[in-house]
Each structure stands twice: as structure tokens, then as C-alpha cells.
C-alpha positions as CSV (number, residue, x, y, z in Angstrom):
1,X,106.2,85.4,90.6
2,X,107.4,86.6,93.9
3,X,108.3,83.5,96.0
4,X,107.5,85.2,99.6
5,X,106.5,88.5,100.2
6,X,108.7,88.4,103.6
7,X,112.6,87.8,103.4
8,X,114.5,87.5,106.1
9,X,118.6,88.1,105.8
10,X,120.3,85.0,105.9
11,X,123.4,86.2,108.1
12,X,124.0,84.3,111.0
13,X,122.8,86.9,113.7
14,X,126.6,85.8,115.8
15,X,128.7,87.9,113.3
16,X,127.2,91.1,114.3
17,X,128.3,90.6,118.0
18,X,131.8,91.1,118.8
19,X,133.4,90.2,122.1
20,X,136.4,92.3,123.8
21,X,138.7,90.9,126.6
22,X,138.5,93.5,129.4
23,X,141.6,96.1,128.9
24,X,144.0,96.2,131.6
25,X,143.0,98.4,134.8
26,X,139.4,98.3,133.8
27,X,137.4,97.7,136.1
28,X,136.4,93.7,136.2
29,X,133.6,92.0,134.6
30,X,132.7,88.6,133.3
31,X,132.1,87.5,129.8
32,X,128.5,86.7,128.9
33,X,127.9,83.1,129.9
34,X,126.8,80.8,127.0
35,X,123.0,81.0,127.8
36,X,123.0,84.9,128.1
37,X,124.7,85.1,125.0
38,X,122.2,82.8,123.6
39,X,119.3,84.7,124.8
40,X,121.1,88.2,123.3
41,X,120.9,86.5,120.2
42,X,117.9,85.2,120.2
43,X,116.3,89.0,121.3
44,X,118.5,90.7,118.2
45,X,117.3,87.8,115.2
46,X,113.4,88.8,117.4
47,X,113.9,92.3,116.7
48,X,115.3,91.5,113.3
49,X,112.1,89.9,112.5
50,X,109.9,92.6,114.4
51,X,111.5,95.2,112.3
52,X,111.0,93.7,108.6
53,X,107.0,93.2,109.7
54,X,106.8,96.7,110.3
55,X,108.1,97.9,107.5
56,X,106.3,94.8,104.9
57,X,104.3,97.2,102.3
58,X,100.9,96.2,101.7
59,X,101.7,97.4,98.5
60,X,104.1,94.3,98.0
61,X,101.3,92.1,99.2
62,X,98.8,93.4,96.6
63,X,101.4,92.6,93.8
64,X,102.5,89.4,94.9
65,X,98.7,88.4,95.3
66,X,98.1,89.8,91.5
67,X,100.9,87.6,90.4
68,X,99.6,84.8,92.0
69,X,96.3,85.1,90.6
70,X,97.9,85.6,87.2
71,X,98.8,82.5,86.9
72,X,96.8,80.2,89.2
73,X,93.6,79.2,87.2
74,X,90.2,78.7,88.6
75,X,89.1,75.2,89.4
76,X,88.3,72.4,86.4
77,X,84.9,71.7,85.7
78,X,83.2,69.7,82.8
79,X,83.2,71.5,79.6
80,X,80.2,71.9,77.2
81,X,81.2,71.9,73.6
82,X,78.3,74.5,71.0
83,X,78.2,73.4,67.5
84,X,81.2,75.6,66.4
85,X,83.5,73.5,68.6
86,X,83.8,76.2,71.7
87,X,84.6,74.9,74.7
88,X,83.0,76.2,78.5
89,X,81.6,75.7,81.9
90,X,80.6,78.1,84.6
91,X,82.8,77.7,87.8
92,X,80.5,80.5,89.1
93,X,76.9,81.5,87.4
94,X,76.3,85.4,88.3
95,X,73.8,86.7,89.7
96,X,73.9,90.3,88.2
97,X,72.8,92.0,84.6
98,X,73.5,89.9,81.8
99,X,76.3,91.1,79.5
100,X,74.7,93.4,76.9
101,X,75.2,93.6,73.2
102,X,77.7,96.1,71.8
103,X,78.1,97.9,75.2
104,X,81.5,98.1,77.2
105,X,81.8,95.8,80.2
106,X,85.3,94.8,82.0
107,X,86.6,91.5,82.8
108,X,89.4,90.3,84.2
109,X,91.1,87.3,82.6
110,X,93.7,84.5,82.6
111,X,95.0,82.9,78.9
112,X,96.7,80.0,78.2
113,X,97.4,77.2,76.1
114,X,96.7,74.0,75.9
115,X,99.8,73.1,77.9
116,X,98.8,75.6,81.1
117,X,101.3,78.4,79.9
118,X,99.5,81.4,80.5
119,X,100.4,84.0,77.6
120,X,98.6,87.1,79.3
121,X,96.5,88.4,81.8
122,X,94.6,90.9,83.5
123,X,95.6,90.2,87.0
124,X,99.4,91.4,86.0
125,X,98.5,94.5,84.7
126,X,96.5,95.1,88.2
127,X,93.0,96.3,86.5
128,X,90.4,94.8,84.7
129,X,89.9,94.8,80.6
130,X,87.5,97.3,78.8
131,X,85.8,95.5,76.0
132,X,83.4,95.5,73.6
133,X,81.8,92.1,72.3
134,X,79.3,91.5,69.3
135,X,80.9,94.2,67.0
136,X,84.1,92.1,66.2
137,X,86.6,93.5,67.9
138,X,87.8,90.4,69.8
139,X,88.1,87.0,68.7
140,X,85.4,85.1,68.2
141,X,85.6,82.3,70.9
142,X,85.5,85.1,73.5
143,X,82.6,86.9,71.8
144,X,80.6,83.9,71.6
145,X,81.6,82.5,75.3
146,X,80.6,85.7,76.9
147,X,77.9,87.0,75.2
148,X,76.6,83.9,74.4
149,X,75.1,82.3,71.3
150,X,74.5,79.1,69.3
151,X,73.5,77.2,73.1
152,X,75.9,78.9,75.0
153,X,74.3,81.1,77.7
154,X,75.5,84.7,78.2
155,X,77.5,85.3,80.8
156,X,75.9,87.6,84.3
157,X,77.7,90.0,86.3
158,X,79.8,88.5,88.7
159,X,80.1,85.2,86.7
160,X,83.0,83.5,86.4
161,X,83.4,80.9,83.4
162,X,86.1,78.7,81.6
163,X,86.2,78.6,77.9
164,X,88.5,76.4,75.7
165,X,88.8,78.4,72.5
166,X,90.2,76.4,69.2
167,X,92.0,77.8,66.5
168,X,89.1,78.5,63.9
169,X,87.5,80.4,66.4
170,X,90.9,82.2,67.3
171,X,93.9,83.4,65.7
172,X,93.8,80.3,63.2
173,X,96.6,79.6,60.6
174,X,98.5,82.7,61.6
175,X,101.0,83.2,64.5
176,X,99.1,86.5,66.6
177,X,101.0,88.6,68.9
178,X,104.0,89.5,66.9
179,X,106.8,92.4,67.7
180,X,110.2,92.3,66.3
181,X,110.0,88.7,64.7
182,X,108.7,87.5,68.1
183,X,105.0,86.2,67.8
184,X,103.1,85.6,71.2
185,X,100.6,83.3,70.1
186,X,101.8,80.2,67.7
187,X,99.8,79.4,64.6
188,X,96.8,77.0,65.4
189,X,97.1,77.8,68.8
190,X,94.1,76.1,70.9
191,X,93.8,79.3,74.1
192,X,92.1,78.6,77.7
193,X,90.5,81.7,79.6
194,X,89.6,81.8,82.7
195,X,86.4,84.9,82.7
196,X,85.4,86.8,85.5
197,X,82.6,88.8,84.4
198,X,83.2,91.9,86.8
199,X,80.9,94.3,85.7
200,X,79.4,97.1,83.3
201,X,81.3,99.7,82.2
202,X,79.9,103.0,84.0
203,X,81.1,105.2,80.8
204,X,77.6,103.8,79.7
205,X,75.4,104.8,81.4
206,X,74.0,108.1,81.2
């Protein structure tokens, strides 16, 4: 994650002013005194600054917000536990269409582990997920916490809603995420999403 989205060199501003002694037969003049040179200074690290504003990309801004979102999670709240051991609470209830069976919809989401590492994310890729939920085609601790079932309420457009996923309703015995030897998710992991519930996918409608 970007640490500032504004960097400012760290060269003392004095080495780029150089003083001559006047040459002989020129015509006469005094050195700066040590106020003017002060004030010289201070207008050339001002124009410095002036300079690097002007040419900030909002584009930079956009990314370092993204990565900041990425891995800042949304506030605690107390978590309700359904009969197959899924975790969640709503840090926002929505206030649009509920999320329908079997059609796309797009989120955008934050995972982790138990620990707080966050494994992936939506907000680093810059868009929103395109899912499908009810047809198996993500875990089952996401289809259940956002569509809802067994007590837990299906989540609304513009909802945003915490859910602590454990390994039976996961990836379970198996390591997930694996390339090269490399596996993403360790076996019997227990994941934490953060949900936002950003809307239905227009490709539905007709």
C-alpha cells in the first residue's frame, strides 16, 4: 500500500544554489545577506511544492484510495451464528432489491483470515465481482450469507455485511488457491468477508 500519495525530494533545497565571488573588473555587487538568502530558499522549496501539486494524478489518488480500502475492513459488530455455524452481522442493512436467486449481481469484497491477513480483494483489482449465488458456484458460506437461508436474511442492494465463514462451509480439509506448489488458502482455513452488496447485474435485465 502506497504510504502517501504526495512525495516530496528530500534534497536540501541549499545544494541547488551556488554562490560566485564577483570576477575582477565586474562591476560591484553584494552577496545576498543571510535573510535574503533565506527567503530565496524558502520561495524555491514553495515552488518545489507548488509544482508536485500540479502535476499529482488523480489517477494516483484513485489507486492509493483502492489500496487502502483493500485492506482496511469495515467496522466490528456483533456476529449472529445460523445453525450451520456461519458467522454475520450487517454494518449497513440496504435499502434496495433484495439479491435474487440464480441471477448475476456484483459485489465488492474484502477476505481474510482469522488473523486479519487479507488474502484477496475486490477493491485491488479496481471493479466489483460478477457472481452468481444459489447454483454452487461459490462457496457455500458466501452463498448462504448473501442470499440468505437457514435464519440468515438475504442481503439488499446497497448492504453491506460481515460474515465469518468456517472451514466446512469453505474450502475445508483442502489447501484452495494453489499455482506452482503455492496454495493461497491453507487447509481448514476459517475466512472473514467484508460484503458490499453493490447492485444487480444489468446483463439481466431485458
Amino acid at each position: 500500500m502506497a504510504v502517501s500519495a504526495l512525495s516530496v525530494a528530500k534534497t536540501p533545497l541549499i545544494k541547488s544554489l551556488s554562490l560566485q565571488s564577483p570576477k575582477p573588473n565586474s562591476f560591484s555587487c553584494s552577496l545576498p545577506t543571510s535573510n535574503s538568502l533565506k527567503k530565496r530558499i524558502f520561495e524555491v522549496g514553495i515552488g518545489l511544492l507548488a509544482s508536485s501539486l500540479l502535476t499529482f494524478s488523480p489517477l494516483e489518488a484513485d489507486a492509493t484510495r483502492i489500496e487502502y480500502y483493500a485492506t482496511v475492513g469495515e467496522p466490528s459488530c456483533d456476529l449472529n451464528f445460523s445453525r450451520s455455524g456461519l458467522g454475520y452481522c450487517d454494518v449497513v442493512v440496504g435499502s434496495g432489491p433484495e439479491v435474487p436467486y440464480s441471477e448475476l449481481i456484483n459485489i465488492h469484497y474484502t477476505a481474510r483470515f482469522a488473523d486479519g491477513t487479507v488474502f484477496d480483494s475486490s477493491y485491488k483489482r479496481g471493479r466489483p465481482l460478477t457472481m452468481r449465488l444459489g447454483v454452487g458456484k461459490v462457496i457455500r458460506g458466501l452463498d448462504q450469507g448473501i442470499l440468505g437461508g437457514d435464519g440468515v436474511p438475504p442481503m439488499q442492494v446497497g448492504g453491506k455485511r460481515k460474515l465469518q465463514i468456517p472451514p466446512e462451509l469453505a474450502y475445508g480439509p483442502e489447501p484452495a488457491g494453489c499455482f506452482s506448489g503455492d496454495c493461497n488458502i491453507p487447509a481448514n482455513a476459517t475466512l472473514v468477508y467484508d460484503i458490499k452488496f453493490v447492485g444487480i447485474y444489468k446483463g439481466n435485465r431485458k
